[in-house]
C-alpha positions as CSV (number, residue, x, y, z in Angstrom):
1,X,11.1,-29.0,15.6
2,X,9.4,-26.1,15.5
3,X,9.7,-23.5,12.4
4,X,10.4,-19.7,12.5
5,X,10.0,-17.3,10.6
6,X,10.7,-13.7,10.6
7,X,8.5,-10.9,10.3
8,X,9.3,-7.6,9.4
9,X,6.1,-5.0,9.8
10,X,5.9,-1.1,9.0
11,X,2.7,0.4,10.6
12,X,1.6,3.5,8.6
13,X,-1.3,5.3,7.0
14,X,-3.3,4.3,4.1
15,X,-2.2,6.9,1.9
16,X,2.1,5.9,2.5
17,X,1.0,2.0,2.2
18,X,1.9,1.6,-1.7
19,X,4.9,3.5,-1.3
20,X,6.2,1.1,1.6
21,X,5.4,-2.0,0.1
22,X,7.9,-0.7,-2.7
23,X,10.2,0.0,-0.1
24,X,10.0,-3.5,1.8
25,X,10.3,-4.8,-1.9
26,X,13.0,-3.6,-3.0
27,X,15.3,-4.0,0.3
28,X,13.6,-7.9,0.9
29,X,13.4,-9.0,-3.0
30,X,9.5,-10.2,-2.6
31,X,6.6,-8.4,-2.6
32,X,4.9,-8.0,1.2
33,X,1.5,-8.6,2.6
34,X,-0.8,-5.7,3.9
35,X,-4.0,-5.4,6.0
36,X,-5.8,-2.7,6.9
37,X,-7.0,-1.8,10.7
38,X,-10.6,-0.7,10.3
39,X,-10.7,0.6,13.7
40,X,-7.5,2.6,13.5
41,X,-7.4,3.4,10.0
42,X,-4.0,2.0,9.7
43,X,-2.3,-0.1,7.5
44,X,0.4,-2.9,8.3
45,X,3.1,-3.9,5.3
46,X,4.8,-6.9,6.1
47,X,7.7,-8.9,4.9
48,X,8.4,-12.8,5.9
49,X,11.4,-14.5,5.4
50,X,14.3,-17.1,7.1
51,X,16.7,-14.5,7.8
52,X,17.3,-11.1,7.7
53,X,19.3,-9.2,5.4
54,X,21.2,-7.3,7.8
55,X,21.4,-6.8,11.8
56,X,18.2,-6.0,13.3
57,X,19.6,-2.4,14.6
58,X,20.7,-1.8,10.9
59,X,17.7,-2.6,9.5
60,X,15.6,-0.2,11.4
61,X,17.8,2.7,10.8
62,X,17.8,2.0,6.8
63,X,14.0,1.3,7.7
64,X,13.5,4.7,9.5
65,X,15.5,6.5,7.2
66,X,13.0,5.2,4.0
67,X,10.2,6.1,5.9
68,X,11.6,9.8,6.6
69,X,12.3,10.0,2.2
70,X,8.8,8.9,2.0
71,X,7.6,11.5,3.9
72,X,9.8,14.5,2.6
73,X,8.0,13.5,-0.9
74,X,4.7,14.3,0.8
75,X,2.8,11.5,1.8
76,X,1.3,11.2,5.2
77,X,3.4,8.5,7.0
78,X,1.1,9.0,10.5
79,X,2.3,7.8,13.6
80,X,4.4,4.9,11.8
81,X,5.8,2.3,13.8
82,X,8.8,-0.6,13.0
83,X,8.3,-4.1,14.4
84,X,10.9,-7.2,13.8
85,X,9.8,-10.4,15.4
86,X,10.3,-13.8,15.0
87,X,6.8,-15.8,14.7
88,X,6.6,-19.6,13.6
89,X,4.5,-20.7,10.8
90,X,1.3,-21.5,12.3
91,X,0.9,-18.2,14.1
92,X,1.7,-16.3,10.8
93,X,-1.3,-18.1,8.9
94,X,-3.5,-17.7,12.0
95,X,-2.9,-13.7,12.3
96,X,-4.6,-13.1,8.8
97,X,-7.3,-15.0,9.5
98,X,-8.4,-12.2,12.2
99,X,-7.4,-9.5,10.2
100,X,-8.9,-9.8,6.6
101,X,-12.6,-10.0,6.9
102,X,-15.3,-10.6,4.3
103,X,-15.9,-7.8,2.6
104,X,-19.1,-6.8,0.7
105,X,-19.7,-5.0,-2.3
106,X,-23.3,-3.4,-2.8
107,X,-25.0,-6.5,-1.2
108,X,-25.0,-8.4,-5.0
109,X,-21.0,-9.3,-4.7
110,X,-19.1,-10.9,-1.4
111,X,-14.9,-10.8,-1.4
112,X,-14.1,-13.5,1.5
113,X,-11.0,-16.0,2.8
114,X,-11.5,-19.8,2.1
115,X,-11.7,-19.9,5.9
116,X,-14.8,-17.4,6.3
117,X,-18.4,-19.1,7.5
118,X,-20.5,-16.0,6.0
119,X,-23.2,-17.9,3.7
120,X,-23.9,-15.6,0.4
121,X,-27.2,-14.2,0.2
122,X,-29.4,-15.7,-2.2
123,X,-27.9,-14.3,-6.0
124,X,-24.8,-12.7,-4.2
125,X,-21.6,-13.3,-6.6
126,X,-18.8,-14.7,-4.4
127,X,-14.9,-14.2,-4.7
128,X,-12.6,-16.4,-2.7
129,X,-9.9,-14.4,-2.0
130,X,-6.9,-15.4,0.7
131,X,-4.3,-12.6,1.7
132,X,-1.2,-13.6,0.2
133,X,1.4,-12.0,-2.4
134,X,0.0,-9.9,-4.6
135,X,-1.6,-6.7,-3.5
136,X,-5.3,-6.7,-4.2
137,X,-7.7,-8.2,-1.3
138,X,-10.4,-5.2,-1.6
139,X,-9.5,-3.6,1.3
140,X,-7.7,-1.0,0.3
141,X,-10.1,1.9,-0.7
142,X,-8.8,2.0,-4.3
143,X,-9.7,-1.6,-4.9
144,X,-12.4,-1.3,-2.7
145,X,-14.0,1.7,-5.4
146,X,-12.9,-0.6,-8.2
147,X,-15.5,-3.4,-7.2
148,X,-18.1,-0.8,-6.2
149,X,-17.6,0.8,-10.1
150,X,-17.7,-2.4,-11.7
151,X,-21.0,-3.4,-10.2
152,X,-22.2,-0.2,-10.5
153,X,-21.2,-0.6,-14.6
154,X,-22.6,-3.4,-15.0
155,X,-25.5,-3.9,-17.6
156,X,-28.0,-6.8,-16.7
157,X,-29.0,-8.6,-19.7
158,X,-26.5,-6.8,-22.1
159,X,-23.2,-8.5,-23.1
160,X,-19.8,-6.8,-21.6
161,X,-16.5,-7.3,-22.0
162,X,-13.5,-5.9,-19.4
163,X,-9.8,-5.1,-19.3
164,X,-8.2,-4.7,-16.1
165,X,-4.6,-3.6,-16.5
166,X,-2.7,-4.3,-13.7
167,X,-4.3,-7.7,-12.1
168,X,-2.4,-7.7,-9.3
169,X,-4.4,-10.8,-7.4
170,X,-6.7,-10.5,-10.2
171,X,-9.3,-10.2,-7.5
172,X,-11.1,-7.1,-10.4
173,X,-11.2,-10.1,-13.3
174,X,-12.6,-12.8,-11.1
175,X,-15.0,-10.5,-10.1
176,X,-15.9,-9.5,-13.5
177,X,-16.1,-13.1,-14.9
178,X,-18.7,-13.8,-11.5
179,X,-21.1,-10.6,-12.3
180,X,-21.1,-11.8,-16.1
181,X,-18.7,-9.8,-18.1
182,X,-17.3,-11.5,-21.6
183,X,-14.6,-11.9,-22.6
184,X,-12.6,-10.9,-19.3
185,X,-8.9,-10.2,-20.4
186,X,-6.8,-9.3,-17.3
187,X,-2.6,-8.7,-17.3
188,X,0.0,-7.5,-15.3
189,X,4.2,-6.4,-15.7
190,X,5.0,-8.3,-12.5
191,X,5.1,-13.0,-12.9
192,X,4.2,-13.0,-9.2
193,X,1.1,-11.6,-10.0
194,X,0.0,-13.5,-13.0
195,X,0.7,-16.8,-11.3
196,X,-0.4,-15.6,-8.2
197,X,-4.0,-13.9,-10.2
198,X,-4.2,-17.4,-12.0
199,X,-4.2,-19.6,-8.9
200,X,-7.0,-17.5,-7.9
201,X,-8.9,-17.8,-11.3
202,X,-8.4,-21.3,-11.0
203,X,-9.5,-21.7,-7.1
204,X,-12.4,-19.8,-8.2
205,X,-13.7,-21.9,-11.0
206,X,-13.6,-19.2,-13.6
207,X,-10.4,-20.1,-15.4
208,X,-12.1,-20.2,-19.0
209,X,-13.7,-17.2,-18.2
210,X,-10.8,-15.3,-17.5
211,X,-7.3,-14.8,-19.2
212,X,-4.5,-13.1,-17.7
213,X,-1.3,-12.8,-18.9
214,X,2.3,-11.0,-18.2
215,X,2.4,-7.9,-20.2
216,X,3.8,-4.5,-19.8
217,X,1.6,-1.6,-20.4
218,X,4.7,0.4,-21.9
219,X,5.4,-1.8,-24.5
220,X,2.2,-2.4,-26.0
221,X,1.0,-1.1,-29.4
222,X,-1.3,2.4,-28.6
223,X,-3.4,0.9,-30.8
224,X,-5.6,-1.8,-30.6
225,X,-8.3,-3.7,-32.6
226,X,-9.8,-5.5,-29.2
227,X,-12.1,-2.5,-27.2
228,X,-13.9,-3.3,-24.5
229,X,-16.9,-2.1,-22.5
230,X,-15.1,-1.4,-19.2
231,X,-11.6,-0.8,-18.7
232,X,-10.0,-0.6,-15.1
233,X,-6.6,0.9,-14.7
234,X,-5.0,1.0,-10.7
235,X,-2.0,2.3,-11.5
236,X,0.3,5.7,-10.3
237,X,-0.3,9.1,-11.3
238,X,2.5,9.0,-13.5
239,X,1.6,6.0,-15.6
240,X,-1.7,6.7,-16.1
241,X,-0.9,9.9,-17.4
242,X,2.4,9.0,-19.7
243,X,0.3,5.8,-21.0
244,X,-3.2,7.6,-21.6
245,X,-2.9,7.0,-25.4
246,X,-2.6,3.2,-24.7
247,X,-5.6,2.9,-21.9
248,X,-7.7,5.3,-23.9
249,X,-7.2,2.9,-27.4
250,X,-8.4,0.0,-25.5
251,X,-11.9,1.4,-24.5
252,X,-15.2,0.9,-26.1
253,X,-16.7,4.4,-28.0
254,X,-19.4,4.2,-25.3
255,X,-17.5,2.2,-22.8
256,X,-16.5,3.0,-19.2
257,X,-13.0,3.9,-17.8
258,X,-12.2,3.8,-13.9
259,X,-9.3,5.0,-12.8
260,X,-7.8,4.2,-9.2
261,X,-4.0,3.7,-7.3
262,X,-4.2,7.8,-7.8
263,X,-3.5,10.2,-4.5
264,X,-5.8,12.6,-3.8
265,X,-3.3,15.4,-4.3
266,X,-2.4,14.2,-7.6
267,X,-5.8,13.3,-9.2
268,X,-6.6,16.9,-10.6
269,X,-3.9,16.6,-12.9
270,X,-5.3,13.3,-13.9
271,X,-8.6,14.4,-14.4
272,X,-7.5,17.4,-17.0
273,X,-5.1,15.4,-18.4
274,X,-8.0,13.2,-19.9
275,X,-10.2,15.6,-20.0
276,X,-8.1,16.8,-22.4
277,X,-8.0,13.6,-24.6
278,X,-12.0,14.0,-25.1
279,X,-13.2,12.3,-21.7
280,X,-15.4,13.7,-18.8
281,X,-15.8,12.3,-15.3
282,X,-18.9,10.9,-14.4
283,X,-18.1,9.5,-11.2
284,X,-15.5,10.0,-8.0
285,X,-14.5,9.0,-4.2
286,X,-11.6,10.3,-1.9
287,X,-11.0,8.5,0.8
288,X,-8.2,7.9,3.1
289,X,-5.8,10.3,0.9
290,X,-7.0,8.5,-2.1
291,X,-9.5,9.3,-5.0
292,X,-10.6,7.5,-7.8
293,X,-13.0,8.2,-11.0
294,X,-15.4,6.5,-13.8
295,X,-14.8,8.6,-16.8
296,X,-16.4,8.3,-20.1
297,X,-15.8,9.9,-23.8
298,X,-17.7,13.4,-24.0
């Protein structure tokens, strides 16, 4: 007997993708997969499960109507589209294995699916990184300028230690831990994404290397004794601007802060908000209604 699932997909532009997931999250109870079109410059959200919470004709009207709320808050939906299909198992795991591509990083670091046949060049760092649950493949630009930064960071011969709050797939630690930061502390608010960031420590071979553990950044002490050399926060606007104090206590004097997961509309008031705590940006990218920036203490 054959086994179905259902798929639930909402086609729309880079810069609306986080805010859908949240939407699809919060109506399905699980966090959805996405993959980005490099041709079209679209991105697809998608939701699987064994049955649907409501009638299909309902669920595109509440669908359509999120999208619209999305859009009155000023994000760029594009020419989004709604698509509720049934598909069986097999041809689920198949679609992502055209869809998410190796991806490299600089020519000294390769992100690619267990499935990939792309050999490493000769020193390259690998990450094996399947699409799955938690968001964080390196597609998406923000995560995408994450890797670049943290290469770019990096000090051959020099010890380094690095903090990424918000692991997500913890696809920023494992990297870390392959380009030879230590230690390599990684956590996250949300159990998927520790499990799902551990499994992928483990697959990877760099689970002693690496800890990540389920932590909220709100209810940590400001202070803390443990400073590292490079801290990566891809996080909203909001966050990164109410929880400044406790980002800003866990940096090194002369360490490195990157700062992603910010629209591009929103990142001045970033910028002069740490500015204002005694930081200047040294480095920054926009892309696809995005931007994200290296900053360091003046």
């Amino acid at each position: 007997m054959k086994s179905y699932l259902w798929q639930v997909a909402v086609t729309t532009s880079t810069q609306a993708a986080e805010a859908v997931m949240a939407l699809l999250e919060h109506w399905f109870g699980q966090p959805p997969v996405i993959y980005t079109d490099a041709q079209t410059h679209t991105d697809s959200v998608s939701v699987y499960c064994a049955k649907l919470p409501a009638r299909e004709a309902e669920l595109r009207t509440w669908l359509r109507a999120g999208l619209n709320r999305i859009q009155n808050c000023g994000l760029d939906i594009g020419a989004s589209g709604v698509s509720i299909r049934r598909v069986r198992h097999e041809d689920w795991a198949e679609s992502w294995k055209r869809h998410f591509q190796p991806l490299e990083i600089g020519g000294t670091l390769l992100v690619a699916p267990s499935w990939s046949r792309r050999r490493p060049r000769a020193g390259q760092a690998v990450v094996v990184l399947d699409p799955g649950l938690s968001f964080g493949t390196g597609q998406h630009p923000t995560t995408a300028f994450c890797l670049q930064r943290l290469l770019a960071c990096r000090k051959i011969g020099q010890s380094q230690s690095f903090l990424d709050i918000g692991a997500g797939s913890g696809i920023l630690a494992i990297a870390a831990a392959r380009l030879g930061y230590c230690p390599v502390r990684a956590f996250d608010s949300d159990r998927v994404a520790v499990r799902s960031a551990s499994i992928n420590a483990l697959r990877n071979g760099v689970q002693n290397q690496v800890r990540i553990s389920r932590q909220d950044l709100t209810c940590l002490p400001i202070r803390s004794s443990a400073k590292f050399s490079v801290v990566c926060a891809n996080l909203t606007c909001d966050l990164l601007i109410e929880q400044a104090k406790r980002v800003l206590n866990r940096l090194e004097p002369c360490g490195r802060l990157i700062l992603a997961g910010i629209l591009e509309t929103e990142f001045s008031s970033v910028k002069r908000h740490y500015a204002a705590a005694g930081l200047k940006l040294i480095a920054t990218q926009a892309e696809k209604g995005w931007q994200s920036g290296v900053f360091a203490f003046k």
